[in-house]
C-alpha positions in Angstrom: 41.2 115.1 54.7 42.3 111.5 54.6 40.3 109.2 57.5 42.6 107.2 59.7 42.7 103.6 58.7 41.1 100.8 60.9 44.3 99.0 61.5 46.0 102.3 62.7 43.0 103.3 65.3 43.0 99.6 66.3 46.7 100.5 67.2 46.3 103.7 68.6 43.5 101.9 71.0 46.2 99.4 72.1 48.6 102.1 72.8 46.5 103.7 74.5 45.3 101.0 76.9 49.5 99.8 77.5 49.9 103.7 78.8 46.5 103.4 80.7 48.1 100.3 82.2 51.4 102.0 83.2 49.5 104.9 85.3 47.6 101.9 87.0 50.6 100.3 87.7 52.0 103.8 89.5 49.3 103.5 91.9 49.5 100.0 92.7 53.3 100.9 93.3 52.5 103.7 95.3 49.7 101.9 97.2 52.3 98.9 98.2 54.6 101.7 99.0 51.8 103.0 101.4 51.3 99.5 103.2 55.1 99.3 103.9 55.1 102.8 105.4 57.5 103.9 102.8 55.3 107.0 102.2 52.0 108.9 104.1 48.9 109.3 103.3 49.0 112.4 101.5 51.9 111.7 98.7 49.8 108.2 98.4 46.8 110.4 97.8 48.7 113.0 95.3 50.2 110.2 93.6 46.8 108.6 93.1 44.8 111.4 91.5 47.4 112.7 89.9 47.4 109.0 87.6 43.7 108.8 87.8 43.5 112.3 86.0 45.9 111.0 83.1 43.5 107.6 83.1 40.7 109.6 82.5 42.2 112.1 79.8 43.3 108.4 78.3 39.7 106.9 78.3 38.4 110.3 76.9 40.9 109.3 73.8 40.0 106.0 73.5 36.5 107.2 73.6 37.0 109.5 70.7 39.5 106.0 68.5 36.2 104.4 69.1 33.9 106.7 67.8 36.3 107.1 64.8 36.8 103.2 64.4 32.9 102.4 64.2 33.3 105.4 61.3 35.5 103.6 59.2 34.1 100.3 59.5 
C-alpha cells in the first residue's frame, strides 16, 4: 500500500507530543490539587498512573512515527 508521507508523520509526531503534553498537564493539576489538600493520596496516585499509562501507549506511537519517518526519508 501507499507509505505515509514525511510531512504527515512529522504531523502525527507533533500531535502526538500536544496529547502527551495534555496527560502531563493532568498530573501537574492533580499534584497542585494534592499540595492544597484538595484531594488524598490515593486519587493523586490513581490519577497519576492512570496518565502515565496513556504517556507511555503515546511514546510507544511516537516510537513506531519515528521508525516509519527514518523509512521514508
Amino acid at each position: 500500500m501507499f507509505s505515509p508521507s514525511k510531512e504527515s508523520l512529522e504531523k502525527r509526531i507533533k500531535e502526538l507530543n500536544a496529547v502527551k503534553g495534555d496527560y502531563r498537564d493532568d498530573i501537574d493539576e492533580a499534584l497542585r490539587a494534592f499540595k492544597r489538600h484538595e484531594i488524598d493520596r490515593d486519587q493523586f496516585e490513581r490519577v497519576k498512573a492512570r496518565n502515565e499509562l496513556h504517556i507511555e501507549r503515546i511514546n510507544e506511537k511516537i516510537r513506531e512515527a519515528r521508525e516509519k519517518l527514518q523509512n521514508v526519508r
